[in-house]
N, C-alpha and C positions, 0 to 999 in steps of 0.2 A: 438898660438906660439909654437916651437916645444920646445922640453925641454932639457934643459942639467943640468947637477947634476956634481959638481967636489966632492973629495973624502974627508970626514970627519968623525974622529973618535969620534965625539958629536955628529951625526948627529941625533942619535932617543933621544936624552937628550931635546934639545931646543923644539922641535918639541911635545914631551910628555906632558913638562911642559906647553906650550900653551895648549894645549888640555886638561889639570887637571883645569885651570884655565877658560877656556869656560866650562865647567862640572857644574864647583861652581859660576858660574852668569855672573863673573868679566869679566867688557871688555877689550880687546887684542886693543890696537893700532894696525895700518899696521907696523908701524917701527921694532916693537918687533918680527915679522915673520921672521924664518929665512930668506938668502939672499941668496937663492937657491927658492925661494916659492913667485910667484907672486900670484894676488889675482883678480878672473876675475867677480866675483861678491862678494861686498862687503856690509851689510846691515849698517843700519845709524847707529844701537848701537855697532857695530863693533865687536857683539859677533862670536863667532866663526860657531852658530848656522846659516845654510844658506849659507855660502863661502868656493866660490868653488877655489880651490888651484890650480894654474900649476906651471909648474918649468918656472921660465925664459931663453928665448932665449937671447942670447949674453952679456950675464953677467960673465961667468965662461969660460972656455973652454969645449969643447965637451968632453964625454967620451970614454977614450981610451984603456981602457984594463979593466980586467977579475971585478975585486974588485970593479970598479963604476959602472958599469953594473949592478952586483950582488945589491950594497947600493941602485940603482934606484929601484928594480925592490921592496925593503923590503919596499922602500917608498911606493911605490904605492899601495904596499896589504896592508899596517897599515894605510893610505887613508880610501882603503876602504872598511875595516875593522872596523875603526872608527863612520863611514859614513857621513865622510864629504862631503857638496855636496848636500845630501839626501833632504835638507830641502830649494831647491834653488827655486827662485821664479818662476811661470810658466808664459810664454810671454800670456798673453790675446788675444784672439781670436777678428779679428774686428768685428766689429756690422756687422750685416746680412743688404745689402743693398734692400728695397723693389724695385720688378718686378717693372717699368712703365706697367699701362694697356695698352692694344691693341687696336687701333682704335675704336673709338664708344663706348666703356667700359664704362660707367660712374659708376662706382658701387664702390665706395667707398669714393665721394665725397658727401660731405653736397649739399644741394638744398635749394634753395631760390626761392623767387617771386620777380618780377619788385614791388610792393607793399611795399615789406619788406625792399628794398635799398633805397639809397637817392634819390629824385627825379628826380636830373639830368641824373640818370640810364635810368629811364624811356625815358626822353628828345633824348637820343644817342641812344636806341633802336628807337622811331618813325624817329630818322633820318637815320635812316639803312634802315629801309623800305623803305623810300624814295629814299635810295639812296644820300644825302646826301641835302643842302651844309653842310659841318663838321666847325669844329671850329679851325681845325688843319687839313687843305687842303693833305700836305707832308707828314703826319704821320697818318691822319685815313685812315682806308682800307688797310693798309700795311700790307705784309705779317707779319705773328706772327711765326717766329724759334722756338719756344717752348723749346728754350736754357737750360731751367731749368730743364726738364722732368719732372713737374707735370700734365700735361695735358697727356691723350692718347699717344702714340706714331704713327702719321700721319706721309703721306706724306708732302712733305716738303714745300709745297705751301696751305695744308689744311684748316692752321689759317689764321684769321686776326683781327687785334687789333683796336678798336677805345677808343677816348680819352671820359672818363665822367667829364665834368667840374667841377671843387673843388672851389666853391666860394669865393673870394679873394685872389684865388691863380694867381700870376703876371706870373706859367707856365703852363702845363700842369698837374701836381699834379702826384697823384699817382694810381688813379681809372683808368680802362678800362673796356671793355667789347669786349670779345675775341670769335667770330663767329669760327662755323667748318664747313664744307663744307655739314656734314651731318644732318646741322640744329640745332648742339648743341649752348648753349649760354653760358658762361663764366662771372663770374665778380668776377674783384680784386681790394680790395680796396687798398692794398697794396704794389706797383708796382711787381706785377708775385712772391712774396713769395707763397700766398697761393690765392685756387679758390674758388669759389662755382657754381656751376650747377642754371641757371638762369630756374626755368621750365616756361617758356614762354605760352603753354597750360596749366597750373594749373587746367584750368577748366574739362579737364579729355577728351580735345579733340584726337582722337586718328590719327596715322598714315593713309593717305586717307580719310577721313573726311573730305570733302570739304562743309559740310552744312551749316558753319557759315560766308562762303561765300555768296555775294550776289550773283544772279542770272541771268546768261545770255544767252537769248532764242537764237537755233539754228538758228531760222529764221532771228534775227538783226544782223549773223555775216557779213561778207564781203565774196564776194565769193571769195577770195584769201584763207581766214579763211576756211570755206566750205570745199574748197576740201583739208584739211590738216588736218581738222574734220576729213573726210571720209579716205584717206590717211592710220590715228593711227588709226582708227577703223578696216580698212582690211586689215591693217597691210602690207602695200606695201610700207610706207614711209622709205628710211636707210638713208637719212640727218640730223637723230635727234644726240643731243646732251644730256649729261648726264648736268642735270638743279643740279644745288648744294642748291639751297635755303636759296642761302646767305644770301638774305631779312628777311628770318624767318616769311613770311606770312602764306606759303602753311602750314600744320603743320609739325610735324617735325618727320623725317624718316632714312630709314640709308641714308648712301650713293650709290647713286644709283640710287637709286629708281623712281626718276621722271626720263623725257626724255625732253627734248625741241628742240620744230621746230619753226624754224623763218617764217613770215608768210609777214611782209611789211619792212618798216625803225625799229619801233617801237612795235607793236603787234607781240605774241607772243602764241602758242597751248603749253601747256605742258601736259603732261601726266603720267599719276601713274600706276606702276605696278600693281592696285589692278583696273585698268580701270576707272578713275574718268580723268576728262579731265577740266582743266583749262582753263582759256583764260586771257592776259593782253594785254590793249590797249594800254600802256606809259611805257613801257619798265620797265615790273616789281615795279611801282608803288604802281597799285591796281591789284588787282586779282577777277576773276568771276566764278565761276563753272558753267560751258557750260550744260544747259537742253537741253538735242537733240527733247524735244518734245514741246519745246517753240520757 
């Protein structure tokens, strides 16, 4: 407010005697403040200690010659001079908002096992593999917006959410389990407050690792298969697609990483950047790791 001061020959009398009496403990009402002296921070005990004074705009008239000018200016040094003011509260800084991590990041979320959740976790993850039927046809497999920003920070198609049955519940409940494109697995029991990191290989299988796949010999593929074998091996095939591993069979990797080539309706070559070469008959059902020498 800007301030205006009209002219008064008590003007350091009232103003004194407030400030002798904030000195000695006693609280000042606002009434008792001259009426030149608004009050822009006031504390609850209404001592003097902490309030910070302005003059009021449009209470008086403005100053217009030599003598209020002069009385403003004696105000302002015996202010702060006083140091009133000195003791006013400081605005609080907001809380520091934590970074979202960066795609694939998982480092600072708790991990769990299919073991350690309720069983129906388990149930939603073997239907993921499969590929479904779900229990909520409209709502599983649908993109997950990651609205909240606790997950990674992905592109915008990267998640997607399926429902984990809550036993007597009449809806879908509050558990999911939330797939990433790069093979992460997600689950919340409490509708997207908070995650944990499902480690789905626990068993310490690593990226490319196709051993704990079954087996299947070069020679029983199909020759459609065969030449798309041959194809990613000499590196002449450029029809491949980036495979996301949404199933969560292959193990699990960045993003990236594998390749997939469509080979009939159904079967399927994919391929890992570390050279391990896949094969599914039923359209990512089951998975086999391709022996070139079987």
């Amino acid at each position: 407010m800007k301030g205006t001061i009209t002219e008064s020959a008590g003007l350091m009398v009232p103003f004194t005697a407030l400030w002798r009496e904030g000195q000695a403990g006693r609280a000042i009402s606002p009434e008792r403040l001259p009426t030149f002296v608004g009050i822009s921070a006031l504390p609850r005990d209404c001592s003097t200690r902490g309030i910070l004074l302005t003059t009021l705009s449009g209470y008086r008239p403005k100053m217009t010659n030599r003598r209020s000018r002069i009385v403003g200016v004696l105000f302002a040094v015996l202010v702060g001079f006083l140091g009133f003011g000195s003791a006013a509260e400081a605005v609080p800084l907001a809380p520091a908002t934590a970074l979202q991590n960066s795609c694939g990041d998982l480092s600072g979320f708790k991990h769990t096992t299919l073991s350690a959740l309720p069983p129906q976790a388990t149930d939603t993850y073997n239907l993921i593999q499969k590929g479904g039927p779900y229990p909520y046809p409209k709502n599983d497999g649908v993109v997950f917006s990651n609205r909240e920003g606790i997950l990674p920070s992905c592109a915008s198609s990267y998640y997607h959410e399926y429902t984990v049955p809550t036993p007597g519940s009449s809806n879908r409940g509050t558990r999911r389990i939330v797939t990433g494109n790069g093979g992460e697995y997600f689950y919340t029991g409490d509708h997207y407050a908070s995650f944990q990191v499902i480690d789905i290989n626990s068993s310490g299988t690593k990226c490319g690792d196709l051993s704990k796949l079954r087996t299947v010999g070069y020679s029983t593929l199909s020759a459609d298969a065969k030449k798309v074998v041959d194809g990613v091996r000499a590196g002449s095939l450029s029809n491949g697609k980036t495979y996301e591993n949404r199933e969560g069979v292959l193990p699990s990797c960045a993003s990236g990483y594998y390749t997939l080539y469509a080979v009939g309706a159904d079967d399927r070559v994919i391929s890992g950047k570390g050279g391990e070469l896949a094969y599914t008959p039923d359209h990512y059902a089951t998975f086999g790791k391709v022996d070139l020498g079987g």
